[in-house]
Backbone as a chain_set.jsonl record, in Angstrom:
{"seq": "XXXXXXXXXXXXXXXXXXXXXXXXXXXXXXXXXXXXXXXXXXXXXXXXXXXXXXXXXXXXXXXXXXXXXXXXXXXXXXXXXXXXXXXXXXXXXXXXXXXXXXXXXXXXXXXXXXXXXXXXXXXXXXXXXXXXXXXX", "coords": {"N": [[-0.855, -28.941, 31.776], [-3.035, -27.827, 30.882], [-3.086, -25.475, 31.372], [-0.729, -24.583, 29.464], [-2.404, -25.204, 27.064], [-4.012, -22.606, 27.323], [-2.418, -20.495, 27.007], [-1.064, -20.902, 24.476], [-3.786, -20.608, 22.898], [-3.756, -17.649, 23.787], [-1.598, -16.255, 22.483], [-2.017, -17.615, 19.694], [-4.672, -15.658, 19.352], [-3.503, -12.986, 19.386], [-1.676, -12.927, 17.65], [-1.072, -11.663, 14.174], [-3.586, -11.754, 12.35], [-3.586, -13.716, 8.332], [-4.446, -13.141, 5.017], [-5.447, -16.452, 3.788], [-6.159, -17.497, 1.63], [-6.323, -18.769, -1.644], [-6.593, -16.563, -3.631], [-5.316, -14.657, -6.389], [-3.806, -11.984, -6.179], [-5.358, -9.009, -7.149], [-4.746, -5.438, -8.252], [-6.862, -2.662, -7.822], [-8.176, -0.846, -10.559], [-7.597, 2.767, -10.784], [-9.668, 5.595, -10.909], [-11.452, 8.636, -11.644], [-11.771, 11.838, -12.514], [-11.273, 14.32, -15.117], [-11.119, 17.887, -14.474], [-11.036, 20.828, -15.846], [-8.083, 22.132, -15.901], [-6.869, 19.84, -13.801], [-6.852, 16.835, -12.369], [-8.811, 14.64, -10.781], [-9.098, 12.332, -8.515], [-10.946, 9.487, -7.931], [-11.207, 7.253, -6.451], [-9.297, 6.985, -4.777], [-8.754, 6.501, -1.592], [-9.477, 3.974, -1.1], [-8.417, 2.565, -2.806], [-6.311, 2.952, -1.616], [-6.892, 1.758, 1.084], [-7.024, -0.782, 0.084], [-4.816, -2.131, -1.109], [-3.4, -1.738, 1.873], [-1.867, 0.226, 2.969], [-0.822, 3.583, 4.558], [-2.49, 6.147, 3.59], [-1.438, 8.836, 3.192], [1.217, 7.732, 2.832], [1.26, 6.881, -0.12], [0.188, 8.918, -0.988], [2.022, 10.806, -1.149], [4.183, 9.503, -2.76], [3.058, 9.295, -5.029], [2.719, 11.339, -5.662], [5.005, 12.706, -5.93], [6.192, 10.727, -7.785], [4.424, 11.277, -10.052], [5.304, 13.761, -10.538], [4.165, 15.859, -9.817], [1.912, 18.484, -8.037], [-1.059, 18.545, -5.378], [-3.736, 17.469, -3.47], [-5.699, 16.355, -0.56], [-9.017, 16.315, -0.659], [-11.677, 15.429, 1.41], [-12.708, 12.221, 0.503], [-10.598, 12.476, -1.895], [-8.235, 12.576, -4.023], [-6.483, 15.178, -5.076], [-4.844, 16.206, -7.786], [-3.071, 18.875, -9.958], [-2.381, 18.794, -12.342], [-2.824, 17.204, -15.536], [-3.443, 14.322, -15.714], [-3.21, 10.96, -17.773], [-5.344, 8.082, -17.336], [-3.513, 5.66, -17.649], [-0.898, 5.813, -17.004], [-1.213, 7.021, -14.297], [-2.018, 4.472, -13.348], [0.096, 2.743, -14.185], [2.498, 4.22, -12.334], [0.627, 3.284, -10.069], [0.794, 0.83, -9.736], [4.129, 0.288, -10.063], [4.543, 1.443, -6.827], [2.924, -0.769, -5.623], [4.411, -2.994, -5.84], [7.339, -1.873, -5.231], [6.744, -1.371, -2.412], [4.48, -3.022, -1.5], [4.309, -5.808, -2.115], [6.011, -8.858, -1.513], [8.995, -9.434, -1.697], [10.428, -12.478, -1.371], [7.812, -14.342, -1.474], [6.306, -13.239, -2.836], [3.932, -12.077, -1.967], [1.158, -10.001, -0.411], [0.859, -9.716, 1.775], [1.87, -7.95, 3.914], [3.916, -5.223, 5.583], [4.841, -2.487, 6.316], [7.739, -1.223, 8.238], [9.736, 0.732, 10.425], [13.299, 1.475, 11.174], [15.592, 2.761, 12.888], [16.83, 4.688, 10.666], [15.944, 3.741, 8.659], [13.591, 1.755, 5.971], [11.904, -1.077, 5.754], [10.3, -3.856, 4.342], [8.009, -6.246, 5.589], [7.786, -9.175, 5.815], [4.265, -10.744, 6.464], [3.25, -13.307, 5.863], [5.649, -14.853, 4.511], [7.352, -14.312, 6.74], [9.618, -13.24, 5.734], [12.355, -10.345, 5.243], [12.868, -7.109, 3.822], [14.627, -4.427, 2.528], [13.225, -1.18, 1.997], [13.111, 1.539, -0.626], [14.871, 4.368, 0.222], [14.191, 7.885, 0.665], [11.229, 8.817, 0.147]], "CA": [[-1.047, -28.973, 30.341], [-4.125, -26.939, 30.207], [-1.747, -24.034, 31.23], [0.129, -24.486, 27.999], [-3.382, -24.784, 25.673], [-4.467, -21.01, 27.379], [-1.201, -19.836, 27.009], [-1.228, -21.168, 23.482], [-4.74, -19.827, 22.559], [-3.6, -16.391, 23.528], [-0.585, -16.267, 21.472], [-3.001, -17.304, 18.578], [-5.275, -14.01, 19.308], [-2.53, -11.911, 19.231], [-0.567, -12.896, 16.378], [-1.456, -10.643, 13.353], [-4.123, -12.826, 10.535], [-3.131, -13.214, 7.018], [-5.071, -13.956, 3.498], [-4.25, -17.682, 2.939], [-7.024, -17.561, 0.334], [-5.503, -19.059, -2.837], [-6.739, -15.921, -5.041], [-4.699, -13.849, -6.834], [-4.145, -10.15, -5.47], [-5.317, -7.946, -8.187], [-4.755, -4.03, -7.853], [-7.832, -2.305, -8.52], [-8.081, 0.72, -11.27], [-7.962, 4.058, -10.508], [-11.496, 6.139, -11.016], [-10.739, 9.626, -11.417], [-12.059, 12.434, -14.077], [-10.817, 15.699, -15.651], [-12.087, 19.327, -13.819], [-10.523, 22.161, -16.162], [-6.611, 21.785, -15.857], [-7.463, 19.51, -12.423], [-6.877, 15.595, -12.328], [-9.359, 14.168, -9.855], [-9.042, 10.823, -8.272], [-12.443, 10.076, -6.852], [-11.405, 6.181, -5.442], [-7.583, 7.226, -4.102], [-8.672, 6.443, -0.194], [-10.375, 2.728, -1.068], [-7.337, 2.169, -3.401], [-5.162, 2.849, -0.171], [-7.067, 0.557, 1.758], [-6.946, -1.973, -0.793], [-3.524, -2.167, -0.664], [-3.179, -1.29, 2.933], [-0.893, 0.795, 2.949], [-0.765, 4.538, 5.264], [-2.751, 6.89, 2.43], [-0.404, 9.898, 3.031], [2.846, 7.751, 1.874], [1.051, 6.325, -0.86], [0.232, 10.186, -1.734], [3.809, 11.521, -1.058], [4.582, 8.784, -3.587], [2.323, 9.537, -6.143], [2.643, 13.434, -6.224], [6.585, 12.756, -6.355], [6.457, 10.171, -9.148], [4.324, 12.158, -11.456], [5.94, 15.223, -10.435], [2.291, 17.135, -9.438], [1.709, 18.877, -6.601], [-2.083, 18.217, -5.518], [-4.127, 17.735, -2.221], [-6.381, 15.54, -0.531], [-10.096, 16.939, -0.273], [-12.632, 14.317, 1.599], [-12.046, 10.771, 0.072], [-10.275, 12.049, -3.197], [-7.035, 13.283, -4.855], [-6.752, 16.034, -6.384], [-3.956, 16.506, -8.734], [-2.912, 20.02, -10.38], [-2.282, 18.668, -13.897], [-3.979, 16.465, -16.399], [-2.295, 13.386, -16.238], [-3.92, 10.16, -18.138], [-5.331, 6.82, -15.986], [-2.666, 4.949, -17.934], [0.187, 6.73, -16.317], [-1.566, 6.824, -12.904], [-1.962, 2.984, -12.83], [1.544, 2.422, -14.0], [2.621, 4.047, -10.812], [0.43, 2.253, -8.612], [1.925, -0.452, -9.868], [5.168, 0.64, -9.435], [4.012, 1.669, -5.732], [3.072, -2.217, -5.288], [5.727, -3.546, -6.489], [8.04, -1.45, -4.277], [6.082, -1.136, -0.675], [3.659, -3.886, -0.744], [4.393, -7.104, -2.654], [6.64, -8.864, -0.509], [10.31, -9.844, -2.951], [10.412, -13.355, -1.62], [7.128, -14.943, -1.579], [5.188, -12.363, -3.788], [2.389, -12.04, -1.606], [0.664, -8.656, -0.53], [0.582, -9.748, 2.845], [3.069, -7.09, 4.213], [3.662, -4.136, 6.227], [6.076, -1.233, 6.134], [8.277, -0.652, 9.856], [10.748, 1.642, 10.103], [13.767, 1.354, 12.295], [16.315, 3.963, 12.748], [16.576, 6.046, 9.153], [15.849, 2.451, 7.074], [12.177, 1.596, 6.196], [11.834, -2.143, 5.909], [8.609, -4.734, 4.4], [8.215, -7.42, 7.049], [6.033, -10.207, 5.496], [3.374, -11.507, 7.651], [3.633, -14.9, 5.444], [6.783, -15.755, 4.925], [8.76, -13.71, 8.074], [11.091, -12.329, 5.202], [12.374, -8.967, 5.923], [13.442, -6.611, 2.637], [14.932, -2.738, 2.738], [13.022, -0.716, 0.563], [13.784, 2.827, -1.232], [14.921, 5.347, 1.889], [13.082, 8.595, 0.633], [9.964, 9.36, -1.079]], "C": [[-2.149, -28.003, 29.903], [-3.472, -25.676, 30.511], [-1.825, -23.343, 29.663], [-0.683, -24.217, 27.434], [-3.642, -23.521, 26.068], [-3.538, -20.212, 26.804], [-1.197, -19.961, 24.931], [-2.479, -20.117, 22.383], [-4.209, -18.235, 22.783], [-2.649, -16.029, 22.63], [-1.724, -15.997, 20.257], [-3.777, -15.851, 18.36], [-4.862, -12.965, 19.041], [-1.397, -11.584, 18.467], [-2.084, -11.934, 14.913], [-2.21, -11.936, 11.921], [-3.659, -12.693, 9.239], [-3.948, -13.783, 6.157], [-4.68, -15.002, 3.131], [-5.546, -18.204, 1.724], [-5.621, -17.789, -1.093], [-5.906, -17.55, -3.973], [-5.643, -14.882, -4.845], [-4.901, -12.144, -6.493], [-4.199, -9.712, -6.835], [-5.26, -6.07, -7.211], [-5.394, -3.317, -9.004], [-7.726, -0.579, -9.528], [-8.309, 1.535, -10.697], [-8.706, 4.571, -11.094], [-11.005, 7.6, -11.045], [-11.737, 10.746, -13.001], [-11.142, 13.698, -14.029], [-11.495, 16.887, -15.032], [-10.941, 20.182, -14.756], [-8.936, 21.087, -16.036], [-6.334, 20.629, -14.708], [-7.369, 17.723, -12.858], [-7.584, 15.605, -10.916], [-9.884, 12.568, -9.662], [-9.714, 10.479, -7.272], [-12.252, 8.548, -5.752], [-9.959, 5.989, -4.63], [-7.544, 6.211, -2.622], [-9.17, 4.483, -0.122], [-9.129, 2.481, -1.544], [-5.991, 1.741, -2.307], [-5.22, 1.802, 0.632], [-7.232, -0.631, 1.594], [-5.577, -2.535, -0.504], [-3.215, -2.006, 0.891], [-2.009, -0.914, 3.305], [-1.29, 2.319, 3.765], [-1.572, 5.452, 3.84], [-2.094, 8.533, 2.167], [0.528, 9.631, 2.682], [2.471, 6.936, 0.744], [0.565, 8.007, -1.649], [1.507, 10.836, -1.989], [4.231, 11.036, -2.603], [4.112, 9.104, -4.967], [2.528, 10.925, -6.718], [4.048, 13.331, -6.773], [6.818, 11.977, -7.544], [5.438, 10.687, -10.605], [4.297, 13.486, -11.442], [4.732, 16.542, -10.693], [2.684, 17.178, -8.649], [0.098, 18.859, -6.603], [-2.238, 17.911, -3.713], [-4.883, 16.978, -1.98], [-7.873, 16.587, -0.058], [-11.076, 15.421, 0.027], [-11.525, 12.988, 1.046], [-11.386, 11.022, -1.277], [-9.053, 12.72, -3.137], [-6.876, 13.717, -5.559], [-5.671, 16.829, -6.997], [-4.007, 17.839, -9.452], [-2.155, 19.906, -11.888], [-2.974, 17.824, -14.278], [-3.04, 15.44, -16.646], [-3.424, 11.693, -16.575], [-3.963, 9.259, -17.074], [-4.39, 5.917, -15.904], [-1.546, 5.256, -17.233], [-0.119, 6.86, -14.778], [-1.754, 5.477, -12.343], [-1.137, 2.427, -12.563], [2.071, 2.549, -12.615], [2.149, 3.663, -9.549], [0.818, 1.183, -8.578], [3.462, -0.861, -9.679], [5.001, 0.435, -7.631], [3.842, 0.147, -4.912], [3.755, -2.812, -5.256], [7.088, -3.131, -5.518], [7.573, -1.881, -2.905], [5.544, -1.748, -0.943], [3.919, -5.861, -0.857], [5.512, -7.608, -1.762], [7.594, -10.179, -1.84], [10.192, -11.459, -3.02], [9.677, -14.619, -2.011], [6.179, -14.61, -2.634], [3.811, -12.016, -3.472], [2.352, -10.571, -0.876], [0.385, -8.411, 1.28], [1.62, -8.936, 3.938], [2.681, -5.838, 4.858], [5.005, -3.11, 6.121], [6.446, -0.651, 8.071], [9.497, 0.202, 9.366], [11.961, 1.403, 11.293], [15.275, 1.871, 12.074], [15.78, 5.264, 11.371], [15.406, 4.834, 8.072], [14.393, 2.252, 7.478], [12.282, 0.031, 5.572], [10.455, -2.421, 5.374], [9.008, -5.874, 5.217], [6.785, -8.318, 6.27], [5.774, -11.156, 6.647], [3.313, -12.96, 7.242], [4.231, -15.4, 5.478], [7.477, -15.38, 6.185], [9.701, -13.235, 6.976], [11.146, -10.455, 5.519], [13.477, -7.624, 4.702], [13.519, -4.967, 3.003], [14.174, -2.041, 1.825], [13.639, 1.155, 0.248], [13.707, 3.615, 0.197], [14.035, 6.516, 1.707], [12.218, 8.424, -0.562], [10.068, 10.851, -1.237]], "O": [[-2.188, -27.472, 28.793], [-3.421, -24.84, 29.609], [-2.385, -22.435, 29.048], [-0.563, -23.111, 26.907], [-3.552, -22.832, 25.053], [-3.874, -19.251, 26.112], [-1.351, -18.936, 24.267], [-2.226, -19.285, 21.511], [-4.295, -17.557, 21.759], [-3.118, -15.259, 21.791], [-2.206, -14.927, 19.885], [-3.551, -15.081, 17.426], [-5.505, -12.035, 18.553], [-0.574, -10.669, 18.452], [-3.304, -11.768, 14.879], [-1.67, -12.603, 11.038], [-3.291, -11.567, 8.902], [-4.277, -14.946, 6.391], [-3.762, -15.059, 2.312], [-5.578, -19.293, 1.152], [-4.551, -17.232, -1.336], [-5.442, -17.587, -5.112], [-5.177, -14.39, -3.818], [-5.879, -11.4, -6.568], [-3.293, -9.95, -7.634], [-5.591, -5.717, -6.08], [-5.11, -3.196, -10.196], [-7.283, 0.496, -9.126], [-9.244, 1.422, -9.905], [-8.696, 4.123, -12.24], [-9.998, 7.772, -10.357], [-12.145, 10.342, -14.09], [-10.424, 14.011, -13.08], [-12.719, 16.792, -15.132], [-9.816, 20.15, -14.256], [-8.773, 19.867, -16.07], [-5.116, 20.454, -14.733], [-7.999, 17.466, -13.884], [-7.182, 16.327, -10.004], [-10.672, 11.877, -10.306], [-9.516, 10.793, -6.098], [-12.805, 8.467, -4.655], [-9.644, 4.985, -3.991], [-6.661, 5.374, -2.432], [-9.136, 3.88, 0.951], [-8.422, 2.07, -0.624], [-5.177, 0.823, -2.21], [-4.299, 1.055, 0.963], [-7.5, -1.483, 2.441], [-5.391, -3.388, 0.364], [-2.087, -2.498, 0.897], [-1.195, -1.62, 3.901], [-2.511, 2.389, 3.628], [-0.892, 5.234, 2.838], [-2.267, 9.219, 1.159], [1.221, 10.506, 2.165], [3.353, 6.128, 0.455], [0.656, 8.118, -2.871], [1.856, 11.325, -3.063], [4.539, 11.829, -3.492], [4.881, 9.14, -5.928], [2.497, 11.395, -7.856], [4.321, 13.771, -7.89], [7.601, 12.44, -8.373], [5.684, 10.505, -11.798], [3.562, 14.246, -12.074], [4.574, 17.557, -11.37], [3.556, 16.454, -8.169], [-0.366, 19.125, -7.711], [-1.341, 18.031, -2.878], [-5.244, 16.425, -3.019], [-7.762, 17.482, 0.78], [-11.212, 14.525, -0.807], [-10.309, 12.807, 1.101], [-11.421, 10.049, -2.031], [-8.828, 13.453, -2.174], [-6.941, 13.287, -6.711], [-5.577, 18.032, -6.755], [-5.185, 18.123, -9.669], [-1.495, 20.802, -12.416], [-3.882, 17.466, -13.527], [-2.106, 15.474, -17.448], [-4.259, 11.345, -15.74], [-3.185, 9.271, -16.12], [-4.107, 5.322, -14.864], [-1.361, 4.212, -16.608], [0.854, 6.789, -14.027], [-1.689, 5.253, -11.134], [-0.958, 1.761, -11.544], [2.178, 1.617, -11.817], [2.697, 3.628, -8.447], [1.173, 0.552, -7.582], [3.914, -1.937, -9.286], [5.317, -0.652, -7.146], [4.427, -0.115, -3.862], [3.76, -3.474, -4.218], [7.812, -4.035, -5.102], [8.15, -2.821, -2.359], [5.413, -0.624, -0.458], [3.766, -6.771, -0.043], [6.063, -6.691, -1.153], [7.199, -11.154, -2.479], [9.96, -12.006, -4.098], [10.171, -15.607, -2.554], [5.429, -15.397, -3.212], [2.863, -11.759, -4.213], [3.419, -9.972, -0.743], [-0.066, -7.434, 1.876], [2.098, -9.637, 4.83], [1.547, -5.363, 4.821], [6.116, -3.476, 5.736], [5.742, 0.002, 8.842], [10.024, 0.288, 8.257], [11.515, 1.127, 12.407], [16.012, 1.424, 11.195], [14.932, 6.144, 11.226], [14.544, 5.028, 7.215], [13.907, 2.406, 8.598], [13.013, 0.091, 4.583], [9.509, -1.684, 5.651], [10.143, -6.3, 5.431], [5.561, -8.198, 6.202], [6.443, -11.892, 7.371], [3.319, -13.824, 8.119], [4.187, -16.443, 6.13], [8.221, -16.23, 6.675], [10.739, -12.756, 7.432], [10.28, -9.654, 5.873], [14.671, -7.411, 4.913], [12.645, -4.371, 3.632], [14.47, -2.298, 0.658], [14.47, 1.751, 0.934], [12.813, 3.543, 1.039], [13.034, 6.485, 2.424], [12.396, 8.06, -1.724], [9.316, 11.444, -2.011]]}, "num_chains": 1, "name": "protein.A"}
C-alpha cells in the first residue's frame, strides 16, 4: 500500500497545476504610445504572459488582424501604423476568446497542441478538447 501512496504522490507532481481560485480572469489593457507614424506597444510581452500564450503567435495574430506589418524590439511591439488602444484591445479580445478561453467551461486555464495540420485548446480544467482557426 505504501507503493501505491509513492506512486500516487508522483503522479500528483507531474500532473500540470491549474488556477482554482474563484476570481474572475480579467485581460489586462494594452499600454502603448504614438512615435511619428509608429504604434508602440510598450506591455505586449507581460500581456503574452498574462494570457500565456507563445508571444510570436499572439504577434502573427495581431499584425494579421489589424493588417500592420511591425516588429518586436526588446519587450515591445512595434507597429507601422497608428492604430487606436480601442481597436488593439478589441483584438486581444478576440485573440482570447479564440486561443485561450476554453468553449466549454470558460476558463483560461488552457493550452494550444497541435497535432498533424489541426491546432487544438486542451483544457487543463475540464479535459475538453476544441479545434480552433487552422491559419493565422
Amino acid at each position: 500500500m505504501n507503493n501505491y501512496e509513492k506512486l500516487l504522490e508522483d503522479a500528483y507532481k507531474k500532473v500540470k497545476q491549474i488556477d482554482i481560485s474563484s476570481s474572475r480572469f480579467e485581460i489586462p489593457k494594452v499600454q502603448g504610445h504614438f512615435e511619428g507614424k509608429k504604434t508602440i506597444l510598450t506591455n505586449f510581452f507581460q500581456l503574452a504572459s498574462h494570457i500565456r500564450r507563445n508571444p510570436e503567435h499572439f504577434q502573427k495574430f495581431m499584425l494579421k488582424e489589424l493588417a500592420a506589418s511591425g516588429h518586436k524590439d526588446g519587450d515591445r511591439l512595434i507597429l507601422n501604423i497608428k492604430v487606436p488602444s480601442a481597436k488593439i484591445n478589441l483584438k486581444v479580445e478576440q485573440y482570447v476568446k479564440e486561443f485561450v478561453l476554453c468553449k466549454e467551461c470558460g476558463k483560461p486555464d488552457t493550452e494550444l497542441t497541435k497535432e498533424d495540420r489541426f491546432t487544438f485548446i486542451k483544457c487543463l480544467a475540464c479535459g475538453a478538447k476544441h479545434s480552433v482557426r487552422g491559419k493565422i
